[in-house]
C-alpha positions as CSV (number, residue, x, y, z in Angstrom):
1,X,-2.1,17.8,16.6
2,X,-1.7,14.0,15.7
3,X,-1.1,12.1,18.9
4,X,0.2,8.1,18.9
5,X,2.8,5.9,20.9
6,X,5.0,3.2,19.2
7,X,8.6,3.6,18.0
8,X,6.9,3.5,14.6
9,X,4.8,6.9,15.4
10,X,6.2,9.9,13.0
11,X,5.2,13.2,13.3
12,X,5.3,13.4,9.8
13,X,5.0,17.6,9.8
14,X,8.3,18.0,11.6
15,X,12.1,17.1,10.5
16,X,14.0,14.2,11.4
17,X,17.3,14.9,13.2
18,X,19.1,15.5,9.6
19,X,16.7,18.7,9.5
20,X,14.8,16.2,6.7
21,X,10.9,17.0,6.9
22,X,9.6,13.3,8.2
23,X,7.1,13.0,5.4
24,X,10.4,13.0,2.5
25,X,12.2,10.2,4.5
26,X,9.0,7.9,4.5
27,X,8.9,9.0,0.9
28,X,5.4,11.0,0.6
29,X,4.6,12.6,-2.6
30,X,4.1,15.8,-0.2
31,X,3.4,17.4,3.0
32,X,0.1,16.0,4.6
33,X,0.1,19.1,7.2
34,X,-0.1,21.4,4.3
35,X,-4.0,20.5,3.5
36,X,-7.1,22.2,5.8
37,X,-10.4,21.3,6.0
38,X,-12.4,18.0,4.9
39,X,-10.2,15.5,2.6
40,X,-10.0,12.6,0.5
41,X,-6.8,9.8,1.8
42,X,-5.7,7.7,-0.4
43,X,-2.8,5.4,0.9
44,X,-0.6,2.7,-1.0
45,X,2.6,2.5,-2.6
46,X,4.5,3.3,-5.8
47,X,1.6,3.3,-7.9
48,X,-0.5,6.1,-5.8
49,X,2.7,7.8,-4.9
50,X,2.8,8.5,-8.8
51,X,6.0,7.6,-9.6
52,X,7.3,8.8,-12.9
53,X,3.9,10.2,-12.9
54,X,2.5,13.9,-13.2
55,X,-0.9,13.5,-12.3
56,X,-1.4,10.1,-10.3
57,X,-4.7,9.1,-10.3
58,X,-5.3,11.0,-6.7
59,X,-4.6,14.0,-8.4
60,X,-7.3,13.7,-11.0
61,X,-9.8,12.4,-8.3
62,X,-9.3,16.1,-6.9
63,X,-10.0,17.5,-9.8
64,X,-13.3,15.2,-10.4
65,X,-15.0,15.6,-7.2
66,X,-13.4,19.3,-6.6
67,X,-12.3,18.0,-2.9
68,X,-8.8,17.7,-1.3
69,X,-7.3,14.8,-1.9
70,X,-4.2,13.8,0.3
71,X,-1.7,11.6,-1.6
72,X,0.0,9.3,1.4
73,X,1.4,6.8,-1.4
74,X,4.6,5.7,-0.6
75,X,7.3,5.1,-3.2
76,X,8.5,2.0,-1.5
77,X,5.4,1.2,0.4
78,X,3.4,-2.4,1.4
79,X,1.6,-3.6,3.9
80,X,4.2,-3.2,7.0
81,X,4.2,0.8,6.1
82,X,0.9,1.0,5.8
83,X,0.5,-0.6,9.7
84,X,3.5,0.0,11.1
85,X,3.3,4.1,10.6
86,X,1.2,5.8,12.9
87,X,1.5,9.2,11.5
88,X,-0.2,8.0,8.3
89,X,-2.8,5.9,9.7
90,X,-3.7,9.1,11.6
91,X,-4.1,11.5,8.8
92,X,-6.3,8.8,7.2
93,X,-8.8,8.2,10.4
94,X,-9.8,12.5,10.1
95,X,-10.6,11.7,6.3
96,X,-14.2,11.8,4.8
97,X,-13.3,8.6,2.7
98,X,-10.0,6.9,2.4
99,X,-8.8,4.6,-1.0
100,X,-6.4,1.8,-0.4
101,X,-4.3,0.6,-3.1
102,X,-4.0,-3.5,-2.1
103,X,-0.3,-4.1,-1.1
104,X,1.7,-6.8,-2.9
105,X,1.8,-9.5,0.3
106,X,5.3,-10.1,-0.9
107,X,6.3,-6.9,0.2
108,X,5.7,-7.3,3.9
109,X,6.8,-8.7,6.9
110,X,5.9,-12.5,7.3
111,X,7.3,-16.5,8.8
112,X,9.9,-16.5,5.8
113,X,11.6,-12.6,5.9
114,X,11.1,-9.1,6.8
115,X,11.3,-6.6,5.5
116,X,12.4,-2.6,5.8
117,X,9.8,-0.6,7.8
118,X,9.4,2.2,5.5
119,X,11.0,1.0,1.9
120,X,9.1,-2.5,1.7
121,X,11.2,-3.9,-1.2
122,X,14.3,-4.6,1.1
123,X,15.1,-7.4,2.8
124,X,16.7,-6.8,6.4
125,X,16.7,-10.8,7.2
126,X,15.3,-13.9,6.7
127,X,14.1,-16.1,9.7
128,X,15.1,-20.0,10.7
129,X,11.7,-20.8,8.9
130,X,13.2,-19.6,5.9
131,X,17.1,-21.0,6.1
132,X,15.3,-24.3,6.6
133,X,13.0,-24.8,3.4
134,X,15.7,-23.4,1.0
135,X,18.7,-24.3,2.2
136,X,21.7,-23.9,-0.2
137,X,21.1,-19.7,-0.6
138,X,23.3,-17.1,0.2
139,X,20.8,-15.0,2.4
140,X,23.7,-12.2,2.4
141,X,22.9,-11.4,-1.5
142,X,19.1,-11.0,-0.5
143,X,18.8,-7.7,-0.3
144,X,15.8,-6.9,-2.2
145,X,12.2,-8.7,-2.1
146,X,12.8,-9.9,-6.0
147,X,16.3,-11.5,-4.9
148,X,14.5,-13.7,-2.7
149,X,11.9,-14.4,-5.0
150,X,14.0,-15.6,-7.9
151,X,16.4,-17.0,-5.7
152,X,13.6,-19.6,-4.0
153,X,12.0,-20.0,-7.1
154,X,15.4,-21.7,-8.8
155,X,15.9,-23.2,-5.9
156,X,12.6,-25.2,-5.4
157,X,9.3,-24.2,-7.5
158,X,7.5,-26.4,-4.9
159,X,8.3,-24.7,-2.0
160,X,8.4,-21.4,-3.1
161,X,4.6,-21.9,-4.3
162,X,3.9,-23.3,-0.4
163,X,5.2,-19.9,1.1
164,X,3.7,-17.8,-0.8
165,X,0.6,-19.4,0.1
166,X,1.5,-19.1,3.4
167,X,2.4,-15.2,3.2
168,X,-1.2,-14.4,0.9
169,X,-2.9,-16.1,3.9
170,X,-1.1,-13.8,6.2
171,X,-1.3,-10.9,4.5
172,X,-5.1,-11.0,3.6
173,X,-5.8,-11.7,7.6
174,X,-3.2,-8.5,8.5
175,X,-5.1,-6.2,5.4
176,X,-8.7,-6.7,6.6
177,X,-7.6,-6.1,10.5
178,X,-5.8,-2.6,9.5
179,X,-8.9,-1.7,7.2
180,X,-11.1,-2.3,9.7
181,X,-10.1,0.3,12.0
182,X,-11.6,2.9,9.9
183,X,-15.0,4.2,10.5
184,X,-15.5,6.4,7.4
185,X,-15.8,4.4,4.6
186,X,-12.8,2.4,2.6
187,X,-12.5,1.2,-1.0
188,X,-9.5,-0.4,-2.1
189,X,-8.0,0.0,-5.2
190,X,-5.8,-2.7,-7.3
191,X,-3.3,-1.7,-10.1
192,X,-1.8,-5.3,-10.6
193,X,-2.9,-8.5,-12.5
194,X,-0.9,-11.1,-10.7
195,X,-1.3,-14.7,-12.2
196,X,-2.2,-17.7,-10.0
197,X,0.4,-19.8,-11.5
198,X,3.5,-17.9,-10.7
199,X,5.3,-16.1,-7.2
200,X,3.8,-12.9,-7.3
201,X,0.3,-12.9,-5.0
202,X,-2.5,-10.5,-5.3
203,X,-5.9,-9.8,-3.1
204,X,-8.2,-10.7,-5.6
205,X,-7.3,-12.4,-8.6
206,X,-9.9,-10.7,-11.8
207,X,-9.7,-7.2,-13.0
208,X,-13.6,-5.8,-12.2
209,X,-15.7,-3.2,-10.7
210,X,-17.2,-4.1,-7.4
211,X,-19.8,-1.9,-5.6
212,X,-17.9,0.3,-2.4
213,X,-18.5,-1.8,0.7
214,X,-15.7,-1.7,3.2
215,X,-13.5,-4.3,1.7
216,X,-14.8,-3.8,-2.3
217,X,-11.6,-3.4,-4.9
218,X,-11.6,-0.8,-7.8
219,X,-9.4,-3.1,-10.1
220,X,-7.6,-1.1,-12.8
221,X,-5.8,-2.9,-15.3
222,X,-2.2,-4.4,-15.9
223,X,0.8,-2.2,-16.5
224,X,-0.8,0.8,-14.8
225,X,0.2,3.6,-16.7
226,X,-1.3,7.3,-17.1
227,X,-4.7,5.8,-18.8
228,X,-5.0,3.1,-16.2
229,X,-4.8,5.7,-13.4
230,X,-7.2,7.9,-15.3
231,X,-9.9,4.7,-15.4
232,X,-9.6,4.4,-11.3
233,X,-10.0,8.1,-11.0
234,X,-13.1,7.7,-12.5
235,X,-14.8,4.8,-11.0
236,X,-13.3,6.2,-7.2
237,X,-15.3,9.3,-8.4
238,X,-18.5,7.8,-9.3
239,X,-18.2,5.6,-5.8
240,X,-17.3,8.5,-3.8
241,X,-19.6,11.2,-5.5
242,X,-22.4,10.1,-3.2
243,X,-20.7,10.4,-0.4
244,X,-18.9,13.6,-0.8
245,X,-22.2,15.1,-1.7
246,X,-24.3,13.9,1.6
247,X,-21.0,15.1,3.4
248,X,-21.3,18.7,2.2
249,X,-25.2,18.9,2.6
């Protein structure tokens, strides 16, 4: 039984009032209820979820350390559906070890917008801070986290570099704070090479291998793509091995 309070709290086993299983309309990959016994989470967005993908890279950390692993990627995921959805977060406090894929801080709910509470890529509104520093845009065509993006960044290069500042700054303090909840241990895992110079943010801005600590990033390369998925199965496995092992003894 997975217990939790907040309007946000899904019961993700059981079907919304459509008769649509809670776990689809979040967009898991599949039904978290359906694995027993000790498991591996691994939460994030499009790129755990596996999109256009047969074997995402939690599938092939299965198969490597011969554990469950429980895909709770969501297609449209960030940071606000990672936080904001009790049903995950539960699932992912009974694992043995939980991966994180680092959420673009674009995609979440901050001073300037916010966003959808499930599919983190729309827009629902922008806020006074916003209307202020860019005045001139039609907020009704915003309807996706790109339109705004573009949209600010014709608009004024200046202060479009200023917020997103302001929303990396955010995001990072909101990231550490959800990861830190988590007792067993957490490595996070990156799948995007953002550059310093442009709109698009990132947690940690080189693509390396860091030793699993609580906040380390696994950093896969660019363009994630079957092969890059298959290089952070890997380095998850030899991190986690360990651990798996002296949980089974």
């Amino acid at each position: 039984m997975i217990c939790g309070v907040g309007m946000a709290f899904l019961k993700l086993e059981q079907n919304d009032r459509w008769g649509r299983p809670q776990w689809k309309r979040i967009g898991l990959r599949c039904d978290p209820s359906s694995i027993a016994g000790p498991y591996i989470a691994v939460l994030g967005g499009a790129e755990t979820y596996g999109r256009h993908m047969s074997s995402p890279y939690a599938v092939t950390l299965s198969q490597m350390l011969g554990c469950q692993v429980m895909n709770l990627g969501t297609v449209h995921g960030g940071l606000d559906s990672l936080d904001r959805t009790i049903g995950l977060t539960a699932y992912a406090r009974q694992a043995q070890a939980i991966v994180i894929e680092c959420p673009d801080p674009r995609h979440s709910t901050n001073a300037y917008y916010h966003v959808h509470r499930y599919n983190n890529d729309r827009v629902i509104g922008v806020t006074a801070a916003f209307r202020a520093a860019f005045r001139g845009i039609d907020t009704g065509s915003l309807h996706y986290v790109g339109h705004v993006w573009k949209a600010c960044q014709t608009i004024d290069p200046d202060r479009t570099a200023q917020m997103a500042m302001d929303i990396q700054l955010d995001a990072r303090q909101r990231f550490t704070t959800y990861v830190s909840q988590f007792e067993s241990p957490v490595v996070t895992v990156s799948f995007d090479d953002f550059c310093p110079d442009t709109v698009a943010l990132r947690f940690k801005p080189s693509v390396r291998i860091t030793p699993v600590t609580r906040s380390g990033p696994i950093c896969a390369p660019p363009w994630a793509g079957q092969a890059a998925h298959d290089r952070a199965a890997q380095e998850l496995a030899d991190i986690l091995a360990a651990h798996i092992k002296k949980a089974r003894a």
